[in-house]
N, C-alpha and C positions, 0 to 999 in steps of 0.2 A: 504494500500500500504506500502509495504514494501525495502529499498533501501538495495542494497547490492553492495558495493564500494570494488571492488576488482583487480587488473590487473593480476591475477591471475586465469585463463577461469576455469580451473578443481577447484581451490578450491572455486571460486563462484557459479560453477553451482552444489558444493557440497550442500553448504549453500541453495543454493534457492532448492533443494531437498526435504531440512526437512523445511524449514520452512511453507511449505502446504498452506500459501496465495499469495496473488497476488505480487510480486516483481516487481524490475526494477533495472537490475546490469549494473553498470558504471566499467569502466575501469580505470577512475580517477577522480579526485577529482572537475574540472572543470565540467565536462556531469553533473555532481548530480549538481553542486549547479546551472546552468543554467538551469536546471528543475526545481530544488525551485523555481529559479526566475519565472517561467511561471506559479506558481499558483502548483504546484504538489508538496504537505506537506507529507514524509512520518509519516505514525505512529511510528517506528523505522528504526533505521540503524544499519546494520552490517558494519564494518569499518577497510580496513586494514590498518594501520600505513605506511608501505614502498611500496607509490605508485612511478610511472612515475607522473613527473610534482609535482604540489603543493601536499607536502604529507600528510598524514593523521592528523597530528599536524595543518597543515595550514585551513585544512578543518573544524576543529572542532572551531579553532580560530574563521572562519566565520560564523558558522552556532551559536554561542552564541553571537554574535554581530548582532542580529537581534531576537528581541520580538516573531515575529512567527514562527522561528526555535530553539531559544535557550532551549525549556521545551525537546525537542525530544530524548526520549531514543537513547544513540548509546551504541554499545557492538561491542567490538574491537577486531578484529580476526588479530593476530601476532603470529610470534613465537618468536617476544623482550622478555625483562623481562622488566615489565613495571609496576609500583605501580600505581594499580586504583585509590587509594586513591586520587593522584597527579592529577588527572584527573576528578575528580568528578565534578567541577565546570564547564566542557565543557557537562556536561550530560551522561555523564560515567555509564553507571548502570553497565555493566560486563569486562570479560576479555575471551576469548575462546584462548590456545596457539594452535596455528594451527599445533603442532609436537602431541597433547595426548587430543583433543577436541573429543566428542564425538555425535552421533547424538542427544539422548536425550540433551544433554547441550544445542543444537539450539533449539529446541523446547521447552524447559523451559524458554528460554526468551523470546521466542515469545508468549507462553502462559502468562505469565507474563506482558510484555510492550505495546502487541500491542493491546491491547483489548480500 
Protein backbone atom coordinates (compact mmCIF):
# COMPACT_ATOMS: atom_id res chain seq x y z
CA UNK A 1 0.00 0.00 0.00
CA UNK A 2 0.97 2.95 -1.13
CA UNK A 3 -0.36 6.69 0.26
CA UNK A 4 -0.41 9.46 -1.89
CA UNK A 5 -1.28 12.85 0.06
CA UNK A 6 -2.25 15.35 -2.35
CA UNK A 7 -5.33 18.17 -2.59
CA UNK A 8 -4.58 18.38 -5.72
CA UNK A 9 -7.22 15.57 -7.73
CA UNK A 10 -5.36 15.72 -11.21
CA UNK A 11 -1.82 15.70 -9.80
CA UNK A 12 -2.75 12.75 -7.56
CA UNK A 13 -4.47 10.69 -9.62
CA UNK A 14 -1.39 11.45 -11.99
CA UNK A 15 0.95 9.85 -9.40
CA UNK A 16 -1.33 6.85 -8.60
CA UNK A 17 -1.10 6.20 -12.52
CA UNK A 18 2.41 5.40 -12.59
CA UNK A 19 2.87 4.12 -9.41
CA UNK A 20 1.04 0.51 -10.72
CA UNK A 21 0.40 -0.62 -6.91
CA UNK A 22 -2.26 -0.42 -4.64
CA UNK A 23 -2.69 3.27 -3.32
CA UNK A 24 -4.95 5.33 -1.14
CA UNK A 25 -4.92 9.23 -1.83
CA UNK A 26 -5.87 11.71 0.84
CA UNK A 27 -6.79 15.00 0.24
CA UNK A 28 -4.99 16.17 3.41
CA UNK A 29 -2.87 15.45 5.97
CA UNK A 30 -5.52 14.53 8.77
CA UNK A 31 -7.48 11.36 6.40
CA UNK A 32 -3.79 9.79 6.15
CA UNK A 33 -2.80 9.99 9.53
CA UNK A 34 -6.36 8.70 10.95
CA UNK A 35 -5.61 5.72 8.71
CA UNK A 36 -2.36 5.14 10.30
CA UNK A 37 -4.10 5.24 13.24
CA UNK A 38 -6.50 2.36 12.26
CA UNK A 39 -3.65 -0.04 11.61
CA UNK A 40 -3.17 0.80 7.78
CA UNK A 41 1.07 1.34 7.43
CA UNK A 42 1.89 2.50 4.07
CA UNK A 43 5.18 1.18 2.55
CA UNK A 44 5.67 4.73 1.13
CA UNK A 45 4.38 8.02 0.72
CA UNK A 46 4.05 10.59 -1.99
CA UNK A 47 3.62 13.85 -0.03
CA UNK A 48 2.68 17.31 -1.01
CA UNK A 49 4.13 20.04 1.19
CA UNK A 50 1.11 22.82 0.55
CA UNK A 51 -1.90 21.07 1.79
CA UNK A 52 -5.42 22.49 3.08
CA UNK A 53 -5.37 22.20 6.80
CA UNK A 54 -2.16 20.60 8.61
CA UNK A 55 0.45 20.91 5.94
CA UNK A 56 2.93 18.65 4.64
CA UNK A 57 5.62 19.94 7.31
CA UNK A 58 3.17 19.18 10.19
CA UNK A 59 2.51 15.61 8.61
CA UNK A 60 5.85 14.52 8.43
CA UNK A 61 6.57 16.12 12.07
CA UNK A 62 3.89 13.32 13.07
CA UNK A 63 4.57 10.59 11.27
CA UNK A 64 8.51 10.56 12.88
CA UNK A 65 7.13 10.91 16.35
CA UNK A 66 5.96 7.45 16.23
CA UNK A 67 8.30 4.01 16.19
CA UNK A 68 5.82 2.50 13.57
CA UNK A 69 5.65 5.35 11.03
CA UNK A 70 8.99 7.16 11.50
CA UNK A 71 11.21 4.39 9.10
CA UNK A 72 8.51 5.17 6.06
CA UNK A 73 9.86 6.39 2.96
CA UNK A 74 8.09 9.76 1.89
CA UNK A 75 9.00 11.57 -1.49
CA UNK A 76 7.80 14.86 -1.77
CA UNK A 77 5.98 16.16 -4.79
CA UNK A 78 6.11 20.21 -4.75
CA UNK A 79 6.91 22.66 -6.86
CA UNK A 80 8.82 24.67 -3.55
CA UNK A 81 12.43 24.68 -3.62
CA UNK A 82 13.10 22.73 -0.90
CA UNK A 83 16.61 21.13 0.26
CA UNK A 84 16.14 17.32 0.88
CA UNK A 85 18.93 17.25 2.72
CA UNK A 86 16.94 19.41 5.46
CA UNK A 87 14.45 16.85 5.58
CA UNK A 88 16.09 13.74 5.69
CA UNK A 89 15.60 13.01 9.38
CA UNK A 90 11.47 13.03 8.68
CA UNK A 91 12.20 10.11 6.14
CA UNK A 92 12.84 12.01 3.08
CA UNK A 93 14.23 9.64 0.59
CA UNK A 94 13.30 12.10 -2.69
CA UNK A 95 12.02 15.26 -4.15
CA UNK A 96 9.67 15.17 -7.42
CA UNK A 97 9.20 19.22 -8.59
CA UNK A 98 5.71 18.88 -9.76
CA UNK A 99 6.56 21.83 -12.66
CA UNK A 100 9.50 19.16 -14.61
CA UNK A 101 8.73 15.55 -12.74
CA UNK A 102 8.46 12.98 -14.92
CA UNK A 103 6.61 9.46 -15.04
CA UNK A 104 9.64 7.24 -14.98
CA UNK A 105 10.89 9.60 -11.68
CA UNK A 106 7.53 7.97 -9.85
CA UNK A 107 8.32 4.69 -10.71
CA UNK A 108 11.91 4.79 -9.74
CA UNK A 109 10.82 5.40 -6.35
CA UNK A 110 8.45 3.16 -6.07
CA UNK A 111 10.75 0.50 -7.46
CA UNK A 112 13.09 1.47 -5.09
CA UNK A 113 11.10 2.10 -1.57
CA UNK A 114 8.27 0.19 -1.75
CA UNK A 115 9.57 -3.37 -2.02
Amino acid sequence: MIFVIDDDRIMAKCIVSYVREETLVFANAIDAMDKIAEGIIPKMIFLDILLDGPDGFTFLNELVSYNDTAKIPVVIVTSLDINKNSLATYGVVGMLNKEIMRPEDIRGYVEQYSK
